[in-house]
FIMIKE-214459 format. One record per residue (C-alpha): residue number from 1; residue in one letter; x, z, y. Coordinates in steps of 0.05 Angstrom, whole numbers, plus 5000, padded with zeros to 4 digits. Layout:
> num	residu	x	z	y
> NUM	a	X	Z	Y;
...
//
This chain:
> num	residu	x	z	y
> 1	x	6193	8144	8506;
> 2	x	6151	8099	8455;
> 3	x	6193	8123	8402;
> 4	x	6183	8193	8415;
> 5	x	6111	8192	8416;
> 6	x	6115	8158	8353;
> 7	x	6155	8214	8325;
> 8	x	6105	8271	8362;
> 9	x	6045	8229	8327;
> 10	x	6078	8222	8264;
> 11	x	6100	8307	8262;
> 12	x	6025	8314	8275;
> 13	x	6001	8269	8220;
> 14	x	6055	8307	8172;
> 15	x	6030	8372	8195;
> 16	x	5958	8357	8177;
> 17	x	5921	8343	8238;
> 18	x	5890	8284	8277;
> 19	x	5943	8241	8314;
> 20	x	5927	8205	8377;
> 21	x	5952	8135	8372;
> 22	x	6020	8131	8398;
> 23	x	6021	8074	8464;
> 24	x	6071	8024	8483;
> 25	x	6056	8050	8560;
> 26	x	6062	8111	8592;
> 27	x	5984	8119	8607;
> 28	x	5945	8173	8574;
> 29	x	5870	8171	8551;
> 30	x	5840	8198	8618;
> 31	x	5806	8270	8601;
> 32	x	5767	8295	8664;
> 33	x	5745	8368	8681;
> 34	x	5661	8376	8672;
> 35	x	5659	8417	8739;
> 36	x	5645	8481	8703;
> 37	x	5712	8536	8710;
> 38	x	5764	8549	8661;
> 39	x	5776	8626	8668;
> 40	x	5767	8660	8588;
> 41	x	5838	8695	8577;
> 42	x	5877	8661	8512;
> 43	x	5929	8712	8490;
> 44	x	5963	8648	8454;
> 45	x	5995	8628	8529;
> 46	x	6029	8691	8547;
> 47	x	6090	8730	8520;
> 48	x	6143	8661	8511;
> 49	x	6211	8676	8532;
> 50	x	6238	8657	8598;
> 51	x	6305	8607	8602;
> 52	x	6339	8645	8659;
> 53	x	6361	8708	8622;
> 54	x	6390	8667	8568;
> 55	x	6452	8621	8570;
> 56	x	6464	8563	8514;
> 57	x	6530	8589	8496;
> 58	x	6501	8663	8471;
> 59	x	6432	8642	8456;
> 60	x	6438	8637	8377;
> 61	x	6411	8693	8339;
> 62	x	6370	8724	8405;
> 63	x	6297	8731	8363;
> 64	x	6328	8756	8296;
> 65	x	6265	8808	8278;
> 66	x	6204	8768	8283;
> 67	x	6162	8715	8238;
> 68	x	6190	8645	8220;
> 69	x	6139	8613	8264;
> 70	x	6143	8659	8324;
> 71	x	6221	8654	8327;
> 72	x	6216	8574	8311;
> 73	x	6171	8578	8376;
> 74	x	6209	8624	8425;
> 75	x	6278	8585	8408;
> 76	x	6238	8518	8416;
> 77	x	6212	8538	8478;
> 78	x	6278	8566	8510;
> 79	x	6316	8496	8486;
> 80	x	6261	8453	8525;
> 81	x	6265	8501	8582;
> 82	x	6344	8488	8584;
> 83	x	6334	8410	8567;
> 84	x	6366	8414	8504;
> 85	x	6309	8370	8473;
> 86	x	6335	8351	8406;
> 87	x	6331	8429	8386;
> 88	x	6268	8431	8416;
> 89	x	6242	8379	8369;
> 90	x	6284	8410	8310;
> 91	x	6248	8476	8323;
> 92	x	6178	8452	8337;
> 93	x	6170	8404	8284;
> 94	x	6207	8462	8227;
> 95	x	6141	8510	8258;
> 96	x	6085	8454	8260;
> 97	x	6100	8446	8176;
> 98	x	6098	8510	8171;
> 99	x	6034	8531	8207;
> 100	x	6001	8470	8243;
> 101	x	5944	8497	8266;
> 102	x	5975	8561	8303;
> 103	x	5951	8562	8376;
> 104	x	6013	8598	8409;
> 105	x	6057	8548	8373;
> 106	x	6015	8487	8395;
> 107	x	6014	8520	8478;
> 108	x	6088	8529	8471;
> 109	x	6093	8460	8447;
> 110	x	6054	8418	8498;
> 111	x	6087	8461	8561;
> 112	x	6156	8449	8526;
> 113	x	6136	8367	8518;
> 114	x	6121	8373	8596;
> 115	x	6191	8395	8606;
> 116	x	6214	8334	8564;
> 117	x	6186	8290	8596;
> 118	x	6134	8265	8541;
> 119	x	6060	8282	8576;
> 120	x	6033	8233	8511;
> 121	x	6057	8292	8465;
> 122	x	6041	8347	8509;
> 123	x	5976	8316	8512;
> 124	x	5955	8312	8440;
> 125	x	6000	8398	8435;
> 126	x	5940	8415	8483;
> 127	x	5878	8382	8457;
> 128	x	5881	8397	8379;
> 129	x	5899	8475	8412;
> 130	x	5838	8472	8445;
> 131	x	5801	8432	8381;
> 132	x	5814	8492	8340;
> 133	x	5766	8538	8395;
> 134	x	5722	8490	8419;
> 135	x	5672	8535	8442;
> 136	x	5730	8575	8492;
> 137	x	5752	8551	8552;
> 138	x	5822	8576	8566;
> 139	x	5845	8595	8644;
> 140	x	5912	8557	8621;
> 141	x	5875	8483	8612;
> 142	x	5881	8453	8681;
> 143	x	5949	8468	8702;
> 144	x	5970	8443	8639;
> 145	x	5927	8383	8636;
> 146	x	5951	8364	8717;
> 147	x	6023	8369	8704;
> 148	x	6006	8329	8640;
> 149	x	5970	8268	8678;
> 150	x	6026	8285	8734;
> 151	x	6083	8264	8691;
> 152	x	6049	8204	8670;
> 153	x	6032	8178	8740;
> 154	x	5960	8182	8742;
> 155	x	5941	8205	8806;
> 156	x	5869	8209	8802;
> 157	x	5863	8248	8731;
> 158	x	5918	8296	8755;
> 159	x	5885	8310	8828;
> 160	x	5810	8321	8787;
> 161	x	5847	8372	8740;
> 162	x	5884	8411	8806;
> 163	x	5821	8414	8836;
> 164	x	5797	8445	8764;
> 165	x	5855	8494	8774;
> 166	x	5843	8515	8836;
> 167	x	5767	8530	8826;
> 168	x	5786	8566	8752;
> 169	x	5847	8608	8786;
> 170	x	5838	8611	8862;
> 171	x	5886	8669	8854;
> 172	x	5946	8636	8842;
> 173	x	5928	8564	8846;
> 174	x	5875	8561	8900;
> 175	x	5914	8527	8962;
> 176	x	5973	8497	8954;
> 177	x	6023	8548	8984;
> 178	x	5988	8595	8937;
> 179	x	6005	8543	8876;
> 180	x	6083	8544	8905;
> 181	x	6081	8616	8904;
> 182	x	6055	8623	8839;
> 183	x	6098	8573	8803;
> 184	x	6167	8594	8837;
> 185	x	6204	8620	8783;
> 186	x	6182	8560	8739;
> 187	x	6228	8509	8705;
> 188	x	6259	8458	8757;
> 189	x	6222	8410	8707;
> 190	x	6158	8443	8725;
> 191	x	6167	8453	8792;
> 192	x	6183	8384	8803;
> 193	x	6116	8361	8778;
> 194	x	6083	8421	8819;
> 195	x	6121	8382	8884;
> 196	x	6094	8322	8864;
> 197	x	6017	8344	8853;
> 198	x	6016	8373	8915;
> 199	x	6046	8307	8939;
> 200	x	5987	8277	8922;
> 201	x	5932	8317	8945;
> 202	x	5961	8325	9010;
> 203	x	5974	8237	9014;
> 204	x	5900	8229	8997;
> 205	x	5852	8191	9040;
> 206	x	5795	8239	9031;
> 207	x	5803	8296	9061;
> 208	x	5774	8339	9001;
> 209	x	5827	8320	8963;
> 210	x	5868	8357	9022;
> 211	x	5824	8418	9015;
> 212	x	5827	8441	8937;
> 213	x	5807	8515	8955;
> 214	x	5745	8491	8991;
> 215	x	5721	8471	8927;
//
């Protein structure tokens, strides 16, 4: 794991934007929510491909008509989704030379480093996406920042950025069967964080942290 975030901090410094410093541990620099909702639209999270229609074996060649960056992202994306992670890296770090400071690149990224297993790199995917619009505040930020601080085991930061969630998108993520319903046809990956966050709020002491859609 150290090693990787060295190489995710190192891709970043290469690329031309400001590395977080990579950590011996797994614990992440704790970002909380300010209380107010997350809900503008960002066109940069939609439109990735899904793993399930594709298999490894006939997957080569399946995004032959479309930019250098866009296909680097797509085939990245589908190679995290299927746990193939050293094409994942291959095709993330060949786009982030290309064109670092693309925010559908740097989405795709951070969700893929979830699926990875490295929430450091995910981490630093989602804040310089979010440095390069500072005055937006995308509807994608706290489901991504709670299965972040989810993978890395802190409870507290990922419960604060549910609740975030919940209060941006009570839709799809504001109870917890809602969340399950919602995130179904996500990676096992994801869904296996989404398990575990609701794990938490439902083993809390307080009983707010039991009732996210009160919030």
């Amino acid at each position: 794991m150290k090693i990787r975030r060295m190489v995710c901090t190192l891709v970043f410094a290469i690329a031309g934007g400001v590395a977080l410093a990579a950590h011996a541990s797994t614990m992440l620099p704790v970002l909380m929510p300010d209380g107010r909702p997350y809900t503008d639209p960002d066109v940069t999270a939609r439109g990735l491909p899904e793993a399930s229609p594709f298999h490894q074996g006939s997957y080569p060649g399946a995004f032959p008509d479309i930019s250098p960056v866009r296909k680097l992202t797509d085939e990245g994306w589908l190679a995290a989704s299927t746990h193939r992670a050293s094409a994942a890296q291959i095709n993330f770090h060949r786009a982030l030379r290309i064109k670092p400071n693309d925010r559908r690149l740097l989405w795709a990224y951070g969700w893929s480093m979830i699926n990875l297993g490295d929430p450091a790199c995910a981490l630093e995917a989602f804040q310089r996406n979010l440095s390069l619009r500072p005055e937006q505040r995308p509807q994608w930020v706290p489901m991504a920042m709670a299965l972040t601080y989810t993978a890395s085991g802190q409870r507290d930061a990922a419960l604060a950025w549910y609740r975030a969630a919940a209060k941006s998108d009570p839709v799809r993520f504001g109870t917890d069967n809602a969340t399950l319903r919602t995130t179904l046809h996500w990676t096992p990956s994801e869904r296996v964080l989404i398990r575990q966050l609701i794990g938490y709020a439902t083993q809390g002491d307080d009983a707010a942290m039991r009732e996210l859609a009160s919030r």
